[in-house]
NUKE-160638 format. One line per field, with one value per residue (C-alpha): residue in three letters; x, y, z. Coordinates in nm, 2 decimals, m for minus. Example, Ala and Ser with C-alpha at 12.3 -4.5 7.8 and 13.67 -1.06 7.14 Angstrom:
<nodes>
code	ALA  SER
px	1.23  1.37
py	m0.45  m0.11
pz	0.78  0.71
</nodes>
This chain:
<nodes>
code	UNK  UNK  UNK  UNK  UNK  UNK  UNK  UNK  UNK  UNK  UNK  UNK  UNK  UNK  UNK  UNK  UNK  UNK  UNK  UNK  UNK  UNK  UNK  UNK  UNK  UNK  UNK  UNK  UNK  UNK  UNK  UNK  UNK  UNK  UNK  UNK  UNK  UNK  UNK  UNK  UNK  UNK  UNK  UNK  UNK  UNK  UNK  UNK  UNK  UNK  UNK  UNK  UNK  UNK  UNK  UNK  UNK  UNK  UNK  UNK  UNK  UNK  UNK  UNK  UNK  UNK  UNK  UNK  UNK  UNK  UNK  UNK  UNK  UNK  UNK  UNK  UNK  UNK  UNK  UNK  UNK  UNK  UNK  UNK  UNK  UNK  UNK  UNK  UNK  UNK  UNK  UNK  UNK  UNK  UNK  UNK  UNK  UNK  UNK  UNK  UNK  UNK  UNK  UNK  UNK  UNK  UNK  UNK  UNK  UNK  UNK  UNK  UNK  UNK  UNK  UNK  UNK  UNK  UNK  UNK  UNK  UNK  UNK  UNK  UNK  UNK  UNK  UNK  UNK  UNK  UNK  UNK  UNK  UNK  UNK  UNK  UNK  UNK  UNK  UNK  UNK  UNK  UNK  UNK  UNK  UNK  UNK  UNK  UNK  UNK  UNK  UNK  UNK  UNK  UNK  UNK  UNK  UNK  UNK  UNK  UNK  UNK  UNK  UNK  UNK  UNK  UNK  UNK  UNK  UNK  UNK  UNK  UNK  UNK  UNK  UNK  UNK  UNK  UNK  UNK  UNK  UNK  UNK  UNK  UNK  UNK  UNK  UNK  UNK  UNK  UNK  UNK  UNK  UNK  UNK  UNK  UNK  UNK  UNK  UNK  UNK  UNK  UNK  UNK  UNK  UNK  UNK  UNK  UNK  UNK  UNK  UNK  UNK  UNK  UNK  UNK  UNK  UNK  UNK  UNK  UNK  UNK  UNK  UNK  UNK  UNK  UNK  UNK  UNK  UNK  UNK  UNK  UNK  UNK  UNK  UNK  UNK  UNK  UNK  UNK  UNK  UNK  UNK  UNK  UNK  UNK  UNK  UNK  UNK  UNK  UNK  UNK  UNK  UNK  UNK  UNK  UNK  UNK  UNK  UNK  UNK  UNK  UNK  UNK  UNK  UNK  UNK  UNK  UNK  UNK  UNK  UNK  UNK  UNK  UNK  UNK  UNK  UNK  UNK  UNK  UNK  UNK  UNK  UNK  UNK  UNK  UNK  UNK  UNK  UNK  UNK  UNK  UNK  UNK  UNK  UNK  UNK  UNK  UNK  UNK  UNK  UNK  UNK  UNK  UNK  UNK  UNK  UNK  UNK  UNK  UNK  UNK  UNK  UNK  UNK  UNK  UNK  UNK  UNK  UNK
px	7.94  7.80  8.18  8.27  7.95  7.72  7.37  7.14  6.85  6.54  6.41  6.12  6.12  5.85  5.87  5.61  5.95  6.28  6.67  6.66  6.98  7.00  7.22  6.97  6.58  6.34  6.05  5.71  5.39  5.07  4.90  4.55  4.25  3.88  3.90  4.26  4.53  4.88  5.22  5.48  5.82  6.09  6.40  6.72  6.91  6.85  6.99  6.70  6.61  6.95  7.00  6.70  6.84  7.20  7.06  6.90  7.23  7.13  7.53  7.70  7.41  7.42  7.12  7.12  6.81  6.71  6.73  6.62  6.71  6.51  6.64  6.94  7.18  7.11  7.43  7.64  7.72  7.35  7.03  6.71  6.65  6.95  7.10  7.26  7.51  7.56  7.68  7.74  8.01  8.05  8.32  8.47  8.59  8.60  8.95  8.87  8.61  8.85  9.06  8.70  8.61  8.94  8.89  8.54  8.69  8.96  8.67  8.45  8.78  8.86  8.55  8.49  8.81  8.75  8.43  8.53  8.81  9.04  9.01  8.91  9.20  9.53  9.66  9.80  9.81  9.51  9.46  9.71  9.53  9.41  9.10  9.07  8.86  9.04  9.37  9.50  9.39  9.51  9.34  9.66  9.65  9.48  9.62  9.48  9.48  9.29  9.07  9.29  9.58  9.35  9.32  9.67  9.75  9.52  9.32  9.65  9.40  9.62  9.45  9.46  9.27  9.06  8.90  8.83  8.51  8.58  8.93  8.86  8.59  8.85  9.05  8.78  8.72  9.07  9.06  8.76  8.47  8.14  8.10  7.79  7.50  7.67  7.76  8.09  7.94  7.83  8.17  8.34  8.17  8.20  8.59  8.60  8.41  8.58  8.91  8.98  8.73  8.81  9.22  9.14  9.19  9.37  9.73  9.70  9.54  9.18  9.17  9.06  8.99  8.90  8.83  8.55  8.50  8.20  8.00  7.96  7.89  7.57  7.54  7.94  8.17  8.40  8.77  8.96  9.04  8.62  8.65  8.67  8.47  8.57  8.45  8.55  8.46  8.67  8.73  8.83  8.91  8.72  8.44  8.27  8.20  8.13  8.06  8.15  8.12  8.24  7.87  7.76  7.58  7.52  7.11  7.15  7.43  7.25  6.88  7.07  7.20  6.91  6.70  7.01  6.95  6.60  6.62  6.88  6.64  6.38  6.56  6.65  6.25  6.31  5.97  5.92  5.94  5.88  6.20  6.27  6.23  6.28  6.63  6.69  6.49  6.71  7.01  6.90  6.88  7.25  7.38  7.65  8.05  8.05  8.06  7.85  7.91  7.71  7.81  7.66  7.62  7.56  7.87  8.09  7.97  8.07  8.42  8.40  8.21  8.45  8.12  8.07  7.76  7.49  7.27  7.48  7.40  7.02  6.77  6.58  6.23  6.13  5.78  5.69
py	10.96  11.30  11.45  11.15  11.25  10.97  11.04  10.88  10.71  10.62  10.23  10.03  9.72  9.52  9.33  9.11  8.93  8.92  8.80  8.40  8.39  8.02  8.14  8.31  8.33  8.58  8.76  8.69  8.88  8.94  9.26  9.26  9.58  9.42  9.06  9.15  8.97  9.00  8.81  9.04  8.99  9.18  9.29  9.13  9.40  9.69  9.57  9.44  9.81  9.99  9.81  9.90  10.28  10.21  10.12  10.41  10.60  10.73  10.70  10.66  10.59  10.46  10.33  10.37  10.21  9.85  9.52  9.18  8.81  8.55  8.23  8.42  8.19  8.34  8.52  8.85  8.91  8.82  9.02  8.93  9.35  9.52  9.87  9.81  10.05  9.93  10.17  10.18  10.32  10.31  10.27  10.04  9.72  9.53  9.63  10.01  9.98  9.85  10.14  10.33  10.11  10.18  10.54  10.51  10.32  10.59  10.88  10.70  10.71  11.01  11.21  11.02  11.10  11.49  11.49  11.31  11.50  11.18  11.10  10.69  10.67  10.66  10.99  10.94  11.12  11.03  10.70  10.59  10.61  10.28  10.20  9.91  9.63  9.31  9.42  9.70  9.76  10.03  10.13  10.22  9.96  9.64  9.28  9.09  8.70  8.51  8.27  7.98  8.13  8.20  7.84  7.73  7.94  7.87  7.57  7.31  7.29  7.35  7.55  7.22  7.06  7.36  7.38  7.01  6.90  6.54  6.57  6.90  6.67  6.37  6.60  6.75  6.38  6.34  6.64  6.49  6.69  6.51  6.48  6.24  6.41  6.73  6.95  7.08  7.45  7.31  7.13  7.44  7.66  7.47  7.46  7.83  7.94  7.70  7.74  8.09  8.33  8.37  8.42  8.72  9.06  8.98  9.06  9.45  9.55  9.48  9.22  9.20  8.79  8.82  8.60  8.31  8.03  8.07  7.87  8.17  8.46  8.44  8.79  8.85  8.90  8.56  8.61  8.45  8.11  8.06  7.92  8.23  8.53  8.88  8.95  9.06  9.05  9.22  9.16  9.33  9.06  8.77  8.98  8.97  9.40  9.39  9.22  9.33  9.23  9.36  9.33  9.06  9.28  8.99  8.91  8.53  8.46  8.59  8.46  8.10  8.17  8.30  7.94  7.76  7.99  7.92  7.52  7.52  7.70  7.46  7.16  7.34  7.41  7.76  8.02  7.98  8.37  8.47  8.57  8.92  8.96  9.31  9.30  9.10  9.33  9.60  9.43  9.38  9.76  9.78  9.75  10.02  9.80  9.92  9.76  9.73  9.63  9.63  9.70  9.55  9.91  9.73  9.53  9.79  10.03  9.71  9.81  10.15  10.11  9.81  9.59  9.21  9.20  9.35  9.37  9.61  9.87  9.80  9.97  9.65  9.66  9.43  9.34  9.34
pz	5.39  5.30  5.28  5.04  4.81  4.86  4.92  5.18  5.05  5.24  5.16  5.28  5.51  5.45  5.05  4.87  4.74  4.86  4.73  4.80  5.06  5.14  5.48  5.64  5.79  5.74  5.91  5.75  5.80  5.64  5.53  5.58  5.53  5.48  5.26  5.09  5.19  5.13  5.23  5.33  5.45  5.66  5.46  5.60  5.37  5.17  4.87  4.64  4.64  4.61  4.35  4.10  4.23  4.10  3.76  3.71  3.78  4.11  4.18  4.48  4.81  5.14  5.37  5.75  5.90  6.05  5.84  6.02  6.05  6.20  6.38  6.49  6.75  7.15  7.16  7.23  6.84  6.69  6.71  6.51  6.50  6.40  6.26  5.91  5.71  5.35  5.04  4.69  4.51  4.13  3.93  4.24  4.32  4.67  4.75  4.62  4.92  5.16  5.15  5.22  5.54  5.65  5.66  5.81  6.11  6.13  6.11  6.39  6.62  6.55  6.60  6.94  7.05  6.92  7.17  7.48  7.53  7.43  7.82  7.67  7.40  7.36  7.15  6.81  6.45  6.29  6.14  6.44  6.74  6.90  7.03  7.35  7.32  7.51  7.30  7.17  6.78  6.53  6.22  6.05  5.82  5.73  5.79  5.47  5.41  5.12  5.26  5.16  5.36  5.63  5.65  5.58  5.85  6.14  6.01  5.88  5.53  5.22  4.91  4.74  5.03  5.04  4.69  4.60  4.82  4.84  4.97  5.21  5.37  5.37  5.63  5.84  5.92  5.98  6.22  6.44  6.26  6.19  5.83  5.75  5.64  5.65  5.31  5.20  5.27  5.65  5.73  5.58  5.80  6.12  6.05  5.93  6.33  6.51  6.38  6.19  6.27  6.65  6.52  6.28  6.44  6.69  6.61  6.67  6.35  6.20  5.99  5.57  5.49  5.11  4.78  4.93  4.79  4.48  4.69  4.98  4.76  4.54  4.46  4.37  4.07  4.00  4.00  3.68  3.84  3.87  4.22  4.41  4.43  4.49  4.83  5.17  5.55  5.80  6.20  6.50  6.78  6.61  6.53  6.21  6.09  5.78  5.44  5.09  4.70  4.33  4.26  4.02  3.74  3.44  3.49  3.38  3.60  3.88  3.80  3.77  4.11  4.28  4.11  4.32  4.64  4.63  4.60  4.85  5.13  4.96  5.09  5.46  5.49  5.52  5.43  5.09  4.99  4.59  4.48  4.39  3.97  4.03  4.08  3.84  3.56  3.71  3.61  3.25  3.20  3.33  3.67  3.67  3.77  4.18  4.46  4.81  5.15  5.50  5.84  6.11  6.35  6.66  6.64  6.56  6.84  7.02  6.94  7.01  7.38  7.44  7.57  7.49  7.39  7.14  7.46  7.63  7.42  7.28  7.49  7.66  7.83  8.10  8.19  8.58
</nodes>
């Protein structure tokens, strides 16, 4: 990051207000000195600061430092305490990034190669080499699909079927999912785990799923048709790595979606945090066009160790 010209920034983790992510749980606490009380609350990302930062024309940062979810599932890929990489970079869009990710994963093999001798990898020019986890995987280049081929492809669910509600829970039905009492985000989310996520980076190259549905990015750009959004996640072996957006930078747009966040973890009885004003005032004085994504560190040194689990690499203490 340092070579590419961003600069690291240092960011608190405890808020009095946070960004209202219906997808998610969060840590709250209370501050306390004498009579004074205050709620506080555990940032699950960095953003809501980096982003006042950006529109001052700080430029191009990153933040490497812990972020934290609560009512994470028991399992090898999820940790309520976790390391979190995200960066900005102006004058970018979410495929400019890609190329960028792409070159960090090639960096990270490289270098580990460079200092264990290459006795754990295969040898290869750079950007070639392949690193073992299960399968073989090169970084040479991405596989990309749009969501809706994604789901062509693996799911059977046409674009058609995909974007209108009524008939995309029609044919999860037909495929034996439950659908009563369930939303179109919740079926579409059950199919997307059950059926694609476990196929994407698995056919010898990481993979780059891109443009979601509007109704799974509140905090990114639209695309022309209005039904998409520019983001990305990518996988290696069925493994989610990292999220990106073209950042969303009009105020109203965003304070209308943060009012739909907010009702929507309303009606899941999630903690009832204020929502973060801040960020939105920072966007009124002029969010620079650039775009942000986070990393999950733990899951990608998953990769790189070639371990199943988040546990196998956390340092864990065990009362007697």
């Amino acid at each position: 990051m340092k070579k590419k010209g961003f600069l690291r920034v240092d960011l608190p983790v405890l808020s009095p207000s946070l960004i209202p992510e219906s997808y998610l749980e969060v840590f709250e606490t209370e501050y306390r000195y004498l009579d004074k009380r205050q709620k506080l609350y555990l940032t699950p990302s960095p953003e809501l600061f980096m982003k006042r930062l950006l529109s001052e024309g700080i430029g191009n940062i990153y933040y490497l430092g812990k972020a934290f979810r609560n009512s994470e599932p028991s399992s090898s890929l999820h940790s309520s305490e976790f390391t979190i990489l995200e960066f900005y970079k102006i004058n970018a869009d979410y495929l400019d990034l890609a190329k960028e990710v792409l070159e960090l994963l090639q960096f990270i093999l490289n270098s580990l190669r460079r200092h264990s001798g290459e006795s754990r990898f295969d040898r290869g020019d750079f950007g070639q080499a392949r690193v073992t986890i299960q399968n073989q995987t090169s970084f040479s280049k991405w596989e990309k699909f749009t969501v809706a081929e994604a789901f062509e492809k693996f799911a059977g669910i046409s674009e058609k079927e995909l974007f209108d509600k009524k008939t995309f829970i029609n044919k999860a039905k037909e495929k034996g999912y439950r659908v009563s009492g369930f939303s179109y985000e919740d079926i579409w989310s059950q199919i997307y785990t059950a059926e694609v996520e476990q196929k994407l980076g698995t056919r010898g190259f990481p993979t780059l799923i891109y443009d979601y549905p509007k109704e799974f990015a509140a905090l990114a750009k639209l695309n022309p048709d209005d039904r998409t959004a520019q983001r990305f996640e990518f996988y290696i072996q069925g493994v989610e790595l990292g999220d990106c957006y073209t950042e969303l930078s009009d105020w109203k747009q965003q304070q209308s979606r943060f009012k739909q966040e907010a009702d929507k973890r309303k009606k899941m009885k999630k903690i009832n945090h204020p929502i973060d004003k801040g960020m939105t005032t920072a966007l009124k004085y002029g969010l620079p066009d650039c775009a942000g994504i986070a990393i999950g560190l733990e899951r990608l040194a998953m990769i790189f160790a070639n371990v199943q689990s988040i546990q196998q690499i956390k340092l864990i203490t065990v009362e007697t």
